[in-house]
C-alpha positions, -999 to +999 in steps of 0.1 A: +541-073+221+521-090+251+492-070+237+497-088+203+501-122+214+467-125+234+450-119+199+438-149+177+458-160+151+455-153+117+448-185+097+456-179+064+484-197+039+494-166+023+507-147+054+540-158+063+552-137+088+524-117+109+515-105+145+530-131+168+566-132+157+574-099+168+589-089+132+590-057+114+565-061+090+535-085+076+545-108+043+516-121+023+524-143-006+518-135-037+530-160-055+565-186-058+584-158-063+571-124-048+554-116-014+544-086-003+560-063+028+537-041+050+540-026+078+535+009+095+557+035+117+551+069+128+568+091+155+570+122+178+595+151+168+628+137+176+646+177+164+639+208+164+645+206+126+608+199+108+624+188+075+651+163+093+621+153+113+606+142+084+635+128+070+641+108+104+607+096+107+608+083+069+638+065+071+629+048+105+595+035+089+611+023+059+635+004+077+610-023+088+608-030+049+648-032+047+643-055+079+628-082+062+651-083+031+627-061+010+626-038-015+598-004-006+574+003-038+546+027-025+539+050+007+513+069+024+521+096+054+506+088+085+503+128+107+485+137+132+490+175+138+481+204+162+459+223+137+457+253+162+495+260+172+513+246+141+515+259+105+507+239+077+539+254+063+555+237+088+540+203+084+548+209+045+584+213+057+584+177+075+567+162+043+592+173+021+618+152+042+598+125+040+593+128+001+631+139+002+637+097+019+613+082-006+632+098-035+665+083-020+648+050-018+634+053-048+597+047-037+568+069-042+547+088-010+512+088-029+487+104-004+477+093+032+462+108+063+463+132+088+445+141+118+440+163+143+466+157+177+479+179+203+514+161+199+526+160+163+533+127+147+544+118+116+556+086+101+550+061+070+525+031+061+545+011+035+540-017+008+573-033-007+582-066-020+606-098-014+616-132-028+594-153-002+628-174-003+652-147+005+631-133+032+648-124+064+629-122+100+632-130+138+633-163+136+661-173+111+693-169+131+712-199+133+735-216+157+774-210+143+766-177+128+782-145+139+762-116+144+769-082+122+757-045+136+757-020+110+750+011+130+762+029+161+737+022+192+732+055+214+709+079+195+682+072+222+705+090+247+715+116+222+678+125+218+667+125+254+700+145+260+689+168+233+654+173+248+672+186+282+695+207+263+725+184+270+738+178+239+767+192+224+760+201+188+786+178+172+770+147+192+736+156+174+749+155+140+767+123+143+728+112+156+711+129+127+734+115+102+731+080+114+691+079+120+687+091+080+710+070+065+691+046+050+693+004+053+691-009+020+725-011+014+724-031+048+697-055+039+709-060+003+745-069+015+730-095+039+706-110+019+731-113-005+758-130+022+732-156+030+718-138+063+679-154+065+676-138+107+676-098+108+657-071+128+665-036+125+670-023+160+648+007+172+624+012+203+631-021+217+670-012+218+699-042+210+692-061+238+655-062+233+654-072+196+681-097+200+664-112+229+634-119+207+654-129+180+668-156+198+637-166+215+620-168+181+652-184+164+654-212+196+693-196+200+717-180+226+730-149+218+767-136+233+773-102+229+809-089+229+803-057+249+836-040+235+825-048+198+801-029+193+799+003+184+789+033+201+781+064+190+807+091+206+795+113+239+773+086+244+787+070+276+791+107+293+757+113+290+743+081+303+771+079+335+752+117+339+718+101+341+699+110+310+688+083+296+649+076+279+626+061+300+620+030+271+657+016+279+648+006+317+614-011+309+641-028+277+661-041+301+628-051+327+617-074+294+654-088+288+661-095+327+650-131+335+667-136+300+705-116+304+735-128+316+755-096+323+779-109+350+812-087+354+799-063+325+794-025+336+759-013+342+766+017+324+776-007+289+742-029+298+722+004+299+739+013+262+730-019+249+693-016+260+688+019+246+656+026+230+669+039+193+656+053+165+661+044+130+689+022+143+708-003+117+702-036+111+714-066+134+722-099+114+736-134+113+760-148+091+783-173+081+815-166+099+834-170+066+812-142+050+817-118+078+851-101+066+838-090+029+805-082+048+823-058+068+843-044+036+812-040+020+795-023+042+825-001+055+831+009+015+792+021+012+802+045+045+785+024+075+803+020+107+795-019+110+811-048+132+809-081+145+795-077+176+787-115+188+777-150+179+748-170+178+747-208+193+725-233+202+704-224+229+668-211+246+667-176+240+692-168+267+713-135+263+751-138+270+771-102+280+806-114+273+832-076+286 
């Protein structure tokens, strides 16, 4: 991000959202009514399984389009893979969980590009399309809202744990199931509840997107440790110590920002963990918040209220 924001801006009327914001994807105007959502994400073999690989990865660079209230319409795979140790029956294995997302989603993976790379990658570059007036990005959180999580944070530590052979095989599952469900649901019951600030939380963890959230929105954020939800064995492994490397330098960024007095280290670390395909974070009305709940617990997401949003300077509150 500190990369991104010593680059000149882009001056041009039809991008509303680019570089600088921090969001999930570009939006470029195309007219009153429709803009388009791009944006790009590709990543490193998270399981052992190529085809959930492939699903993972999919889902995880579709979400950005979900992010921004949109809708995905067309896809090319982005691989780079070791041409000399790994099968191409393989790598057809991961783009058939990919394909196997987009059919879910109901967009279309037409072609793309692969190159050669000792450490296989494999992700999505994707167009979609929103109402320019229904859009939702980093900066739209309001002061009074209440703040809705519609996944379980902890897949970060269930990965790493799984890359040490620490992870029990239930504990993976409940990961796997969580990083491929899919956040259109998610987006399309917050749009819908009149939610205009969302971010989908990923590499950056809770506590990283939400403190740019509120930074871009001009907000405090307070975070009711005990509301939000966890995904189970998570806590064991992290008192043990295995944890990724990407939560400290999360909670490095967030630290002249957080206010974590009389919260447990082990709950900050769990907030700052560096997810994949994570849910979606996002304010809303406190009178909406109950049917968004319902609706989102009814379409199978473990979702809650997790804090509020009020006027402040991009502070983070930790509230045990």
């Amino acid at each position: 991000m500190q990369v991104v924001r010593r680059l000149s801006p882009i001056e041009a009327p039809e991008l509303i959202v680019g570089a600088l914001t921090g969001d999930d994807a570009a939006v470029w105007r195309l007219s009153d009514e429709r803009a388009l959502v791009v944006t790009a994400d590709f990543i490193t073999p998270v399981v052992d399984d190529a085809r959930t690989w492939g699903r993972v990865a999919a889902a995880n660079a579709v979400s950005d389009v979900y992010a921004m209230g949109g809708t995905p319409l067309l896809a090319l795979n982005l691989v780079g893979w070791n041409v000399e140790e790994l099968s191409t029956d393989l790598l057809g294995e991961v783009l058939a969980g990919g394909h196997e997302i987009a059919r879910e989603a109901g967009f279309v993976i037409a072609g793309g590009h692969t190159v050669d790379d000792p450490e296989p990658k494999y992700g999505l570059a994707v167009v979609g399309e929103v109402h320019p007036e229904r859009l939702l990005t980093n900066a739209g959180l309001s002061a009074g809202e209440v703040l809705v999580l519609t996944k379980p944070l902890g897949t970060g530590i269930i990965l790493t744990a799984l890359k040490r052979g620490r992870a029990a095989g239930a504990v993976v599952e409940a990961a796997v199931a969580t990083m491929v469900r899919l956040n259109a649901t998610a987006a399309r019951v917050a749009v819908e509840a009149g939610a205009r600030g969302a971010t989908d939380v990923t590499g950056f963890g809770l506590l990283g997107h939400l403190g740019r959230m509120a930074a871009e929105s001009g907000v405090d954020v307070v975070i009711d440790v005990d509301a939000v939800p966890v995904l189970d064995g998570v806590r064991d492994l992290a008192a043990e110590g295995v944890v990724p490397g990407g939560t400290g330098r999360n909670l490095s960024w967030v630290a002249d920002r957080l206010d974590a007095e009389g919260v447990d280290e082990l709950d900050v670390t769990v907030l700052a963990d560096a997810q994949t395909s994570g849910g979606l974070v996002f304010g809303v009305d406190p009178a909406a918040a109950s049917e968004v709940l319902a609706r989102l617990e009814a379409t199978g997401h473990r979702a809650a209220v997790i804090g509020r949003v009020r006027a402040g300077t991009g502070r983070l509150e930790l509230r045990p």
